[in-house]
KETIPA-647179 format. One line per field, with one value per residue: x, y, z of N, C-alpha, C in turn; residue number from 1. Coordinates in steps of 0.2 Angstrom, whole numbers. Each point is the difference from the previous one (the first is absolute). Layout:
N
n_xx: c(X / ...);
n_yy: c(Y / ...);
n_zz: c(Z / ...);
ca_xx: c(X / ...);
ca_yy: c(Y / ...);
ca_zz: c(Z / ...);
c_xx: c(X / ...);
c_yy: c(Y / ...);
c_zz: c(Z / ...);
num: c(NUM / ...);
***
This chain:
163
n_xx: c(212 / 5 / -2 / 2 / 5 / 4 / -1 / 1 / 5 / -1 / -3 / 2 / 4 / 1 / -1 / 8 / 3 / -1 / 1 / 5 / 2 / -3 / 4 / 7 / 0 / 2 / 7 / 2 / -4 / 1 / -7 / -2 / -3 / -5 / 0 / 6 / -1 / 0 / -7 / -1 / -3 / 1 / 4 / -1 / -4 / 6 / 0 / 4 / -2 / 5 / -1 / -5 / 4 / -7 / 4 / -4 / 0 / 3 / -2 / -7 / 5 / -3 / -2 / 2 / -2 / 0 / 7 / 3 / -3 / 4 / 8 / -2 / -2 / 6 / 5 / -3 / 2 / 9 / -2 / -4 / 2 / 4 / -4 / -1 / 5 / -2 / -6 / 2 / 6 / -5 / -6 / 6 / 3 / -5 / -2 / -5 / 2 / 3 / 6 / -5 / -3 / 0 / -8 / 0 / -4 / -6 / 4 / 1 / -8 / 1 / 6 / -3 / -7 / 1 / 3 / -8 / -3 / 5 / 1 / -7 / 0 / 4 / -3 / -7 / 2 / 2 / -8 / -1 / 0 / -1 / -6 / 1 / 5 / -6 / -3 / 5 / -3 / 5 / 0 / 5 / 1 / -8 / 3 / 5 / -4 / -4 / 6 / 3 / -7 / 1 / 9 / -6 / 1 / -5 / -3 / 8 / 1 / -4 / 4 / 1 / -4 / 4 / 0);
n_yy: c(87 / -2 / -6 / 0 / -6 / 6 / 6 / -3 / -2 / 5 / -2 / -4 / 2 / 7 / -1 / -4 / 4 / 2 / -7 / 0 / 3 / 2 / -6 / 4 / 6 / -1 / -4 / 6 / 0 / -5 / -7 / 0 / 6 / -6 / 1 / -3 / -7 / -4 / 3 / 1 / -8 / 6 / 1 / -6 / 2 / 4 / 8 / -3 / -4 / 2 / 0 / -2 / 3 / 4 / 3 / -2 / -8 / 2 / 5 / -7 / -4 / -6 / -3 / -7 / 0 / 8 / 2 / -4 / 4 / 6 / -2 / -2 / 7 / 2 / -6 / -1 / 6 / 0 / -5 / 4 / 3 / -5 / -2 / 7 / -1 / -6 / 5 / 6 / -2 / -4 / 5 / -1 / -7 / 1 / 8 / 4 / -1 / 4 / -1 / -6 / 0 / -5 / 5 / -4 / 5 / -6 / -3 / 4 / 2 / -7 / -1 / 4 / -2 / -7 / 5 / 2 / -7 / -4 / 6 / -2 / -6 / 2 / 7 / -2 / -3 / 5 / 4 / -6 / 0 / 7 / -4 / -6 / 4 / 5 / -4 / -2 / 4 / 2 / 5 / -1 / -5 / -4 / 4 / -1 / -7 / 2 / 3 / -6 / 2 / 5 / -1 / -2 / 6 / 1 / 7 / -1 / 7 / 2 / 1 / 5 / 5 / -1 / 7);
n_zz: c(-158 / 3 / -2 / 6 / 2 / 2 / -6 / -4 / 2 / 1 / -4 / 0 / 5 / -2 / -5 / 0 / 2 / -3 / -1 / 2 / -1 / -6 / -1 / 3 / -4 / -4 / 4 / 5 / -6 / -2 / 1 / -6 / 2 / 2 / 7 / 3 / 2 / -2 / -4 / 5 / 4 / 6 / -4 / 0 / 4 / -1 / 4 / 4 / 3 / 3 / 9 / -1 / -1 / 1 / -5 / -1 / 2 / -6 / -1 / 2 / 0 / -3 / 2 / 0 / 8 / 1 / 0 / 5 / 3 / 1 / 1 / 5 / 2 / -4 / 2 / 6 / -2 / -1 / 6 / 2 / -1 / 2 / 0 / 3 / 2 / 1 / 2 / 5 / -1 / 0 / 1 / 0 / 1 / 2 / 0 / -4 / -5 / 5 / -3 / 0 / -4 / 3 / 1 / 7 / -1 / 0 / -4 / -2 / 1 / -6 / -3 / -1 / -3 / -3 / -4 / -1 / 0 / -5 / -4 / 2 / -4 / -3 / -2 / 2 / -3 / -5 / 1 / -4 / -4 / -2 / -1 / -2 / -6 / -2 / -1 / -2 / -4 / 5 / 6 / 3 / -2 / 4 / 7 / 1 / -2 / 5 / 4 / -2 / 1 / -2 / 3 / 0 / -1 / -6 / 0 / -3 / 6 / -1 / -5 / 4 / -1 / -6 / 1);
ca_xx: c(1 / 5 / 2 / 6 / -3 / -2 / -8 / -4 / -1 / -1 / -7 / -2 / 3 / -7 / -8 / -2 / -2 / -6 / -5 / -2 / -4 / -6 / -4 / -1 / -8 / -6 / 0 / 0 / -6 / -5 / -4 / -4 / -10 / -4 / 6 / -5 / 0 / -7 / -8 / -4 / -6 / -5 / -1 / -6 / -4 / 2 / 3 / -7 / 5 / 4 / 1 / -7 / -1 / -1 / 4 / -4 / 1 / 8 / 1 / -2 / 2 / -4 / 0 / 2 / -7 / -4 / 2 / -3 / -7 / -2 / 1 / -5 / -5 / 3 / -3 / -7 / -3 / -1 / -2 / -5 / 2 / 3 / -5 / -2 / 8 / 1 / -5 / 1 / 4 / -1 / 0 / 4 / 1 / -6 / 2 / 0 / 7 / -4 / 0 / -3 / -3 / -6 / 0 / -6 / 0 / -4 / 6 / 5 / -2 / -2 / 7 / 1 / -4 / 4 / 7 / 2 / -2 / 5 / 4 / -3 / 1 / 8 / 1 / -1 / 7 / 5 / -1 / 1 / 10 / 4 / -5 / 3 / 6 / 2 / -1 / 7 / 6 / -2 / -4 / 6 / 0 / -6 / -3 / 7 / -1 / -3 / 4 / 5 / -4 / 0 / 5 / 0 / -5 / 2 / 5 / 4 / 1 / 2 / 7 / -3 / 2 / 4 / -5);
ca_yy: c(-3 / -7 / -5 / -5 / -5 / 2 / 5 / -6 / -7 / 7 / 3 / -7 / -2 / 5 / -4 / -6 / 4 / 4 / -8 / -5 / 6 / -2 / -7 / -4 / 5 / -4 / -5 / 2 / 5 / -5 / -1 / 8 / -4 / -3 / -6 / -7 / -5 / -1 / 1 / -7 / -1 / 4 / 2 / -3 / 2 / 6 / -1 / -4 / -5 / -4 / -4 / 3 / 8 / 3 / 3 / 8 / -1 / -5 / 4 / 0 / -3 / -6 / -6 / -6 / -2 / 1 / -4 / -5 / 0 / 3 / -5 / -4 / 3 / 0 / -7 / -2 / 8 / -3 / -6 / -1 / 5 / -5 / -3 / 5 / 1 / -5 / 1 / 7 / -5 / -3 / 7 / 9 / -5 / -4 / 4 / 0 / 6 / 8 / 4 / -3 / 3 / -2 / 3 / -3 / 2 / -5 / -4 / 5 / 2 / -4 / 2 / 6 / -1 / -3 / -2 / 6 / -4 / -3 / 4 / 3 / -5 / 0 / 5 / -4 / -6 / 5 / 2 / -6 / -3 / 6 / 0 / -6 / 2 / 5 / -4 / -1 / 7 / 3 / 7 / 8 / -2 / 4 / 9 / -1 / 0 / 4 / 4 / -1 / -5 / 5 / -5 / -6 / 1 / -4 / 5 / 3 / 6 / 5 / 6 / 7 / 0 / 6 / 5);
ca_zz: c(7 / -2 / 7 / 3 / 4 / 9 / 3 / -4 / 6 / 7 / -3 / -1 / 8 / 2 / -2 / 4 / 6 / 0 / -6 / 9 / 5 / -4 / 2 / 7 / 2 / -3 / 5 / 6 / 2 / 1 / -5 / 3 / -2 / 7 / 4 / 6 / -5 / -5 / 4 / 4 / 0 / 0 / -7 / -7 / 0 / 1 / 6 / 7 / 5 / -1 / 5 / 4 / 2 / -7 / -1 / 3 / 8 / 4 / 5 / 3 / 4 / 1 / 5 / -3 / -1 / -5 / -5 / -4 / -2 / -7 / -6 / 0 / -4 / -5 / -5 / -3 / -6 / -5 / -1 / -2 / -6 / -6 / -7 / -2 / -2 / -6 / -5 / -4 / -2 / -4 / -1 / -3 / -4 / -4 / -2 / -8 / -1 / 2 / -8 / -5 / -4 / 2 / 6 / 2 / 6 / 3 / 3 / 4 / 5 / 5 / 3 / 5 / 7 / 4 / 2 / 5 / 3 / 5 / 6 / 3 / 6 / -1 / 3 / 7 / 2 / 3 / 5 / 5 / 1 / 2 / 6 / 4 / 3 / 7 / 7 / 1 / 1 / 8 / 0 / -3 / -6 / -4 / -2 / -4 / -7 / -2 / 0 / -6 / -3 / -2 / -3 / -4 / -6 / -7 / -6 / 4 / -2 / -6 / 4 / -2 / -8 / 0 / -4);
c_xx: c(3 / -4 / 3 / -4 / 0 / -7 / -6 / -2 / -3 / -6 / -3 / -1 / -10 / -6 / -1 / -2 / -8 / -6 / 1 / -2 / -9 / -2 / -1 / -7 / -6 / -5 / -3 / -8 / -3 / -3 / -6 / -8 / -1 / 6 / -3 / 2 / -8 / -3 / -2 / -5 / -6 / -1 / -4 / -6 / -1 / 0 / -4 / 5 / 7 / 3 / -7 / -2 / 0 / 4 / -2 / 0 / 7 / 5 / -3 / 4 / -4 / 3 / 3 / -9 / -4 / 1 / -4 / -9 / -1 / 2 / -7 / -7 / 1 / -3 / -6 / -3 / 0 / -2 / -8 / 0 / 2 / -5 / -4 / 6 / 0 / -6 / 3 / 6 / -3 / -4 / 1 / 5 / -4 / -1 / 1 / 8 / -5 / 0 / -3 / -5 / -9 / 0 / -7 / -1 / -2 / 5 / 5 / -4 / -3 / 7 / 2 / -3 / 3 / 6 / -2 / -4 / 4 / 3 / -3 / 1 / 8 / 1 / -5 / 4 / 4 / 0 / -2 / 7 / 1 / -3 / 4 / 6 / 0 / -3 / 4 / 5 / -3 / -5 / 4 / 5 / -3 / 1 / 7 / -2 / -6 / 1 / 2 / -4 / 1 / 4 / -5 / -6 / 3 / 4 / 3 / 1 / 3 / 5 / -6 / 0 / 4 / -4 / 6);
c_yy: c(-6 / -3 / -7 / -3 / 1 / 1 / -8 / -4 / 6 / 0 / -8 / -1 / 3 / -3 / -6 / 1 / 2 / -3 / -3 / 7 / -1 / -6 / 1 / 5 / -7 / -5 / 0 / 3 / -8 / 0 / 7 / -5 / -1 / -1 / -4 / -5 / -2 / -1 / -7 / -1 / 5 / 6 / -3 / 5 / 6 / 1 / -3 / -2 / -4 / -4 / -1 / 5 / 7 / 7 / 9 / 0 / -1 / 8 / 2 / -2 / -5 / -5 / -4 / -2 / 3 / -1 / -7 / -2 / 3 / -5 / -6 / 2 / 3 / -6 / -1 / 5 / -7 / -6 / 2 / 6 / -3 / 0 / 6 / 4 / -4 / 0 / 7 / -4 / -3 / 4 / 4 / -5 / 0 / 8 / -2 / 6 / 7 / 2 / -4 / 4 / -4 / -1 / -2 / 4 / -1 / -3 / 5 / 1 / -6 / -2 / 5 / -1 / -5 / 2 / 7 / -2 / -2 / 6 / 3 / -5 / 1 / 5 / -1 / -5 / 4 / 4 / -4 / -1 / 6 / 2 / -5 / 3 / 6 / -3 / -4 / 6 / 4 / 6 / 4 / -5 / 3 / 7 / 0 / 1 / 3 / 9 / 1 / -3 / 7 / -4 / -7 / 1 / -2 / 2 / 4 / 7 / 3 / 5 / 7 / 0 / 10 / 5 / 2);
c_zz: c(-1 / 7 / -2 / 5 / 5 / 1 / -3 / 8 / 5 / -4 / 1 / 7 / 0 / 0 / 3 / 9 / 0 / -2 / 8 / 6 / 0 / 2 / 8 / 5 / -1 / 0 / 4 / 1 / 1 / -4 / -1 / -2 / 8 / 3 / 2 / -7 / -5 / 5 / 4 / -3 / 0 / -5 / -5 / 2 / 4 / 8 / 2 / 6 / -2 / 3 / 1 / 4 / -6 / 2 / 6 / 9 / 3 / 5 / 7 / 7 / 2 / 6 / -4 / -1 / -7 / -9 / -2 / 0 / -7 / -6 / -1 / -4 / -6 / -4 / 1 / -4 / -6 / -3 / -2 / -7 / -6 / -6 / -1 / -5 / -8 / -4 / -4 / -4 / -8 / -4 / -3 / -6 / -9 / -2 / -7 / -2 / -4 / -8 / -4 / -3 / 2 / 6 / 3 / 6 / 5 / 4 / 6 / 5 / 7 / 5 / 4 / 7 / 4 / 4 / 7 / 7 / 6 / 2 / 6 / 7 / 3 / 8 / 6 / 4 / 4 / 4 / 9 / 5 / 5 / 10 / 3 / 4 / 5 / 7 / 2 / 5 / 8 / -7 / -2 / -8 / -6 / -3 / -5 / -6 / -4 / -3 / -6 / -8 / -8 / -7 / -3 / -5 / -5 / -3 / 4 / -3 / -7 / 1 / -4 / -9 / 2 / -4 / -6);
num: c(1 / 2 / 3 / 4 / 5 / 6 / 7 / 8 / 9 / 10 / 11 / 12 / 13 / 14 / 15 / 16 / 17 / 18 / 19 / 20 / 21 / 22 / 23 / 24 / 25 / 26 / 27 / 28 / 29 / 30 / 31 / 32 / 33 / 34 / 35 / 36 / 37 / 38 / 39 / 40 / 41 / 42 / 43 / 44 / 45 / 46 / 47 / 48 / 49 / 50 / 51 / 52 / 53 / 54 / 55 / 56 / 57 / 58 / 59 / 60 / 61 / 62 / 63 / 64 / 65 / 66 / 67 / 68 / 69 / 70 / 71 / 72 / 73 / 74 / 75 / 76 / 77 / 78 / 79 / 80 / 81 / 82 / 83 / 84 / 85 / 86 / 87 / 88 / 89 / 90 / 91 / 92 / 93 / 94 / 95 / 96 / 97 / 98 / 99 / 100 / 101 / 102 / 103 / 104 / 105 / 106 / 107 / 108 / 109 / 110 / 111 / 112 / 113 / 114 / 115 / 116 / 117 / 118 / 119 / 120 / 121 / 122 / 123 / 124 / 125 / 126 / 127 / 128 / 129 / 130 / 131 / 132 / 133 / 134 / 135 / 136 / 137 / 138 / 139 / 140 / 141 / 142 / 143 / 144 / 145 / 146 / 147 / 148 / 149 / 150 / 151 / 152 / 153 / 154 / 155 / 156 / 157 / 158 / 159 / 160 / 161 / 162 / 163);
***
């Protein structure tokens, strides 16, 4: 097979074609991974409020008024939470390293107890907070989220297992 500079530049013309078609797909698919720009402030401490409104009420159609009671009772959660926040924190900090070879278990179990202390007081807060908010909320809001209450469990649905 001879080639010559006609088929040479036609083979060259080709790939270069074919190197900018590839880039412009490529382009055009965008960034891939999370959208939306960087994690907000309400991401440090995983989902929670972002406007003072907790993600689970914003299809409720709120008031401005209620909004901002909620946003209200929201911060006071966390003003008073703060230093139970900054003991589990300090806590799990101070956590001895799991692969050490020296093993206290005296020590692990007096950490545990604390750390399962504070969660006790964590999880009353919250159910505090959750009492403040639905008395916020009319009666048909109420039953709304009560409906929808299925969607905020923990763990999310298993896909079937295959036989």
């Amino acid at each position: 097979m001879k080639l010559n500079l006609k088929t040479l530049t036609l083979a060259i013309a080709s790939v270069a074609a074919l190197v900018i078609m590839t880039a412009a797909v490529v382009v055009s698919q965008g960034p891939q991974g999370s959208q939306g720009g960087p994690p907000g402030p309400g991401f440090r401490r995983g989902p929670g409020p972002r406007d003072g409104v907790l993600p689970m009420l914003r299809d409720l159609n709120l008031t401005e008024d209620q909004k901002a009671q909620i946003k209200k009772i929201m911060e006071s959660e966390m003003g008073t939470t703060k230093e139970l926040h900054d003991s589990l924190r300090s806590l799990h900090e101070s956590e001895p390293e799991p692969f050490s070879t020296n093993f206290d278990e005296a020590a692990v179990r007096v950490a545990a107890e604390a750390r399962a202390k504070i969660d006790v007081e964590l999880q009353v807060a919250h159910a505090r907070t959750m009492s403040q908010v639905a008395a916020v909320l009319t009666a048909e809001q109420r039953q709304q989220l009560s409906a929808r209450k299925p969607q905020f469990r923990e763990e999310p649905p298993r896909p079937p297992v295959q036989p």
